[in-house]
N, C-alpha and C positions, 0 to 999 in steps of 0.2 A: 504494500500500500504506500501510497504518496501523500505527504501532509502538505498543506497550503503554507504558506509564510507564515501567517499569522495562529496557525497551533505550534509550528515550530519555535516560533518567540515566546509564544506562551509556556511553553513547556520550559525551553531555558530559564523563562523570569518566573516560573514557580516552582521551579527544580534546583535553580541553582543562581552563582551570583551574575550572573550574566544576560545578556540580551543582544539580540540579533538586530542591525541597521543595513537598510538598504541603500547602495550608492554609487558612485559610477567612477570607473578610473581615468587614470589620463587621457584614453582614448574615447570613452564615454560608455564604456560599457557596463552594463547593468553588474554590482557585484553584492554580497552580502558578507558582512564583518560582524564576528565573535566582538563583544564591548564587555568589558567586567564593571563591574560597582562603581571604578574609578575615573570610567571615562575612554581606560586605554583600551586600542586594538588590539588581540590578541591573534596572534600569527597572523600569515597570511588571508587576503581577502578568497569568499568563495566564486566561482562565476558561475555556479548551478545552484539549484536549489537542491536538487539530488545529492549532490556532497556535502549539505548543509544537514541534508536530514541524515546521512550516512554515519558524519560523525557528533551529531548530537545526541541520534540512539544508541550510542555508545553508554552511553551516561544510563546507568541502570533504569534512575528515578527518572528520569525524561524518557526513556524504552516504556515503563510502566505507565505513564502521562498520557502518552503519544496511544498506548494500547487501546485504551477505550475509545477511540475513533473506530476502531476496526470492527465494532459491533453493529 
C-alpha cells in the first residue's frame, strides 16, 4: 500500500520528533525533507514519495501508525 503525504507527516509528527516539508531544489524539482524538532534537515532530501514512505516504515511506531490505513 501507498500512503499520501499527508499520513506520512502525520505518522512522523505523532510517532516521532520529526516532520516531513515539501520543496523544490535548485533545479525546481519537487523534493520532501526529514525536519527534526529543531528546525534542521536531516540527511538528504527525498524526490519520491515512495522513498519517503520506505524509510519512514522503518520506524516501528510509524509501520504500526501507517497500518490502520490498510483496513
Amino acid at each position: 500500500m501507498t500512503y499520501t503525504f499527508q499520513q506520512l507527516n502525520d505518522a512522523c509528527t505523532n510517532c516521532t520528533s520529526f516532520f516531513i516539508r515539501k520543496g523544490k531544489d535548485e533545479d525546481g524539482e519537487l523534493t520532501y525533507q526529514l525536519v527534526d524538532g529543531c528546525g534542521e534537515h536531516y540527511e538528504d532530501p527525498f524526490y519520491e514519495l515512495i522513498d519517503v514512505q520506505d524509510y519512514v516504515t522503518n520506524n516501528q511506531d510509524c509501520f504500526d501508525y501507517l497500518y490502520r490505513f490498510n483496513k
